[in-house]
N, C-alpha and C positions, 0 to 999 in steps of 0.2 A: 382556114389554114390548119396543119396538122402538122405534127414532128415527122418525122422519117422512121423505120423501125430495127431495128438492131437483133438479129438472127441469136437465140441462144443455144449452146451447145448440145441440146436436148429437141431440139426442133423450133421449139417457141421462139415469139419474137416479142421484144418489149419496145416500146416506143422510147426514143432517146432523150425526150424532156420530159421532166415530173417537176409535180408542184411537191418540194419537200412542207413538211408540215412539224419539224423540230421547233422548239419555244415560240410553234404558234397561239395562244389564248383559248383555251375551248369556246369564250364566247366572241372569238374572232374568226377562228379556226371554220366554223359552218360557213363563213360567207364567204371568208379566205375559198376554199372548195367549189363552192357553186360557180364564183365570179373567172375559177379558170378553168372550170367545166365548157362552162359557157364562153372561155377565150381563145375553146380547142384543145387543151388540155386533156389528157386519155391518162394520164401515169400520177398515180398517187401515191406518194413514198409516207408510210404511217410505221408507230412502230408503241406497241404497248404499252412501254416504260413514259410515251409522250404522254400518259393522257388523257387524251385529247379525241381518242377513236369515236367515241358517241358522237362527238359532234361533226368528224370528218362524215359520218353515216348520213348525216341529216344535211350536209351541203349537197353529196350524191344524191338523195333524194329528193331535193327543193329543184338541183339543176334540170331535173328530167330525164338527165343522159342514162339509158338505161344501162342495167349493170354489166351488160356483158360486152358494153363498149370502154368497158373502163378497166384498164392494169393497175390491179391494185397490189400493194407491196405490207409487209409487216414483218416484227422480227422476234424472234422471242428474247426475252428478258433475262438476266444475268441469276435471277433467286427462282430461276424457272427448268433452268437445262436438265434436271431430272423429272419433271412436269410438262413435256412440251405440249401432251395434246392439252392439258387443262389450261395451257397458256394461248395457246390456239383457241380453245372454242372462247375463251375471253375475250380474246380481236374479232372472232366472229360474229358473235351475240352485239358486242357495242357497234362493229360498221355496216352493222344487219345486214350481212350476207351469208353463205353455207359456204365459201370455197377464196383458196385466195390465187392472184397468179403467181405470188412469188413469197416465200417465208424464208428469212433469214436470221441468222444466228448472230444478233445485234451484237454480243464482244465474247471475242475465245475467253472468256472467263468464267466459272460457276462463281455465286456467291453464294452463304448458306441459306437453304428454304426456308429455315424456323428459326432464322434469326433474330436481330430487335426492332428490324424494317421491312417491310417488303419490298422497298426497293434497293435502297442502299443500307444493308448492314453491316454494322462497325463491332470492331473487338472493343476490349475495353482499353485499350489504348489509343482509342481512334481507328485505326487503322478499318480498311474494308475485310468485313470478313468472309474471305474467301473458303470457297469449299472444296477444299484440297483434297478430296476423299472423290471427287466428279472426274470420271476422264471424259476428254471431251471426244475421246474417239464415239463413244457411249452416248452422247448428245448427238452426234452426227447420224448411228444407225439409229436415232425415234425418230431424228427427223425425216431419214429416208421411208421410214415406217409409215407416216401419214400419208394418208389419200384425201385431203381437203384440200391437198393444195397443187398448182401445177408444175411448179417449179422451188426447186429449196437452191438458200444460195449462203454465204458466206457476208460479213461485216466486220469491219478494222479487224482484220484478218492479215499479219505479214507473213512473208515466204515460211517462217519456219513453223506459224501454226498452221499454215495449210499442209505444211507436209506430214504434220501430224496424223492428220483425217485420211489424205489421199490413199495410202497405200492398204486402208479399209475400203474406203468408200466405193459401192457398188453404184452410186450415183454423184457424180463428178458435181461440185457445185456450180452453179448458171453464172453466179455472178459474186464479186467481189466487193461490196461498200466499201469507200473510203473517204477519207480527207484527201481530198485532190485539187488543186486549185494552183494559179500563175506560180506562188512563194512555196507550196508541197507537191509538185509533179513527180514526183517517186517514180523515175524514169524506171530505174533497174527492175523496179516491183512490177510493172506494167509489163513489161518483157516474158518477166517470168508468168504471168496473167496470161497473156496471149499462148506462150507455150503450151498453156496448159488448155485453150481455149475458156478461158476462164473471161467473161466481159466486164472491166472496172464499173462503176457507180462513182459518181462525186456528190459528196455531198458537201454545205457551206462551199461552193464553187465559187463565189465570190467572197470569201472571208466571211467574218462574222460582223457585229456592231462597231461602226467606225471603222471595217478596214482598212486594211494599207495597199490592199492591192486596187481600189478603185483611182487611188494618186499614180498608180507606176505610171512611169515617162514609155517603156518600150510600148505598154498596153495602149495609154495614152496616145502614144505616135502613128500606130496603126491604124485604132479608130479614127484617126484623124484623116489619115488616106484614104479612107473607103467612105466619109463622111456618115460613121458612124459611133457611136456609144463605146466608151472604158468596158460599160459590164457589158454591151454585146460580144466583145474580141473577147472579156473573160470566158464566156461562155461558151462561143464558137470555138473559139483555142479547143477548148474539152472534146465538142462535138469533132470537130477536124481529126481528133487523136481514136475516132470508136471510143467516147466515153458516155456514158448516160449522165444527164447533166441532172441534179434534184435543187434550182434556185427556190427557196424560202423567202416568201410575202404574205401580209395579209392586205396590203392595196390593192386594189383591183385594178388600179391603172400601171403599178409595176408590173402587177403580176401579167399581164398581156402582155407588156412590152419585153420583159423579159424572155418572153416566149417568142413574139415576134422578130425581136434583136439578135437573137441568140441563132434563129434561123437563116437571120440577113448573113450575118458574122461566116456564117458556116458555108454558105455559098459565094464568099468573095476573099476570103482565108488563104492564101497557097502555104506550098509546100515551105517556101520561104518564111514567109511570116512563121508557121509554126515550130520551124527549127529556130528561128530569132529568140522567141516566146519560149522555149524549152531552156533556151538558156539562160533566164532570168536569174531562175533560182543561183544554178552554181555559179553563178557570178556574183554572187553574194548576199542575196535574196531571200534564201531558203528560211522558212519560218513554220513551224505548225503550231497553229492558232487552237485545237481541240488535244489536252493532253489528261486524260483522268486519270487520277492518282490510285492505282488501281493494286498497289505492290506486287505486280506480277510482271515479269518481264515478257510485254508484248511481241519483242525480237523484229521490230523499227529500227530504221536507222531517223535518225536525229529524235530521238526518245529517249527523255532521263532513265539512267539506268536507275529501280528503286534502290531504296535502302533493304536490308535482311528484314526479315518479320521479326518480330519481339513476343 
């Protein structure tokens, strides 16, 4: 069994399930890989800052599935946007391959290079020390600048950073990451996504640890008519909408079914159900589970607005 493939605005096509690989364990993370290689699995959502790449390399290569049957994703890092090929050949060297299908600009934010962290640097107040001195139009043409890779795309990207880039950009991004799930459907964002041809990404599709969206009664009530799984209708909801879905496991027996479920969900779904499920959120539901305190105003809706910098 296999995912379906989702046309990108550039020609390519990505397949619409990935095994995400955020706070998977490096010494989880290889088997995590192989076991949804081996479950059908073609789309692997990786991203620098995880990690975890080395060992995403060595599940690819335990699985057998050769390289060029596999979409593989990455993103550059936030202490990286004026480095992107150094940050590039980083992800390359660790997931042992020379090319990627899709590189993404993990958060419209620079942080500083020569900071006190290489991942997250802070002022001395705390605060993240951003690198107010980076335009990100400037991140966007290195990106378009690389030939390793086949596609560049965008990450927690809202309408008003992409309008940022757009009206440079000589290469439209492919694709959008975001927090998208039952309780964050960012209807309006999605709209303007398609306008642009632009193809959303979910990632955490079913919430994070403990979520709340695996209890909802309307997700609930559905799977229950099609005598199917909570996190299958999570999932399929997604696929139903053209969304690429990225569910994170390191079980192997989730991780199929999720891939499984998620295809059942997607083929027994109507129009109905999906406008039911759209309306979760504004009905009082709306919650986003992933908020980094970043002191930059992302320009979200239902996102603290920060405090001034100090």
């Amino acid at each position: 069994m296999s995912s379906h493939l989702i046309k990108l605005n550039n020609g390519e096509s990505i397949p619409a399930i990935g095994l995400g690989t955020w706070q998977s364990k490096p010494n989880e993370v290889a088997r995590a890989v192989e076991a949804a290689l081996r479950a059908g699995y073609r789309h692997l959502d990786c991203a620098w800052a995880y990690g975890n790449e080395k060992e995403v390399g060595q599940g690819l290569k335990a699985s057998g599935v050769p390289r060029k049957e596999v979409y593989i994703t990455s993103k550059l890092w936030c202490t990286y946007h004026s480095r992107v090929e150094e940050c590039l050949d980083q992800t390359l060297a660790n997931l042992g391959t020379d090319y990627l299908d899709l590189y993404l600009v993990h958060w419209p934010v620079a942080l500083n290079p020569n900071g006190n962290h290489p991942v997250f640097p802070t002022r001395p107040n705390g605060n993240r020390d951003v690198d107010e001195s980076r335009d990100l139009r400037d991140t966007w043409k290195d990106m378009e600048a690389d030939s390793k890779v086949k596609s560049i795309g965008a990450s927690n990207f809202s309408q008003t950073m992409l309008e940022k880039i757009l009206p440079i950009a000589e290469t439209i991004p492919a694709v959008n990451q975001l927090e998208l799930h039952l309780y964050n459907p960012q209807l309006k964002l999605l709209d303007y996504l398609k306008s642009k041809s632009i193809v959303p990404q979910a990632y955490s599709p079913l919430g994070s640890t403990n979520s709340p969206l695996l209890d909802d009664e309307v997700a609930t009530e559905i799977a229950n008519k099609y005598d199917l799984k909570t996190t299958d209708v999570l999932l399929g909801y997604l696929l139903a909408k053209d969304i690429v879905v990225l569910p994170k496991s390191v079980t192997p027996a989730r991780i199929e079914t999720n891939f499984t479920g998620a295809l059942a969900a997607y083929n027994k779904l109507t129009s109905d159900d999906v406008t039911k499920l759209d309306g979760v959120a504004v009905n009082g539901k709306q919650k986003r589970l992933i908020m980094p305190l970043w002191g930059v105003d992302l320009g979200f809706d239902n996102w603290p607005t920060p405090s001034p910098s100090k």
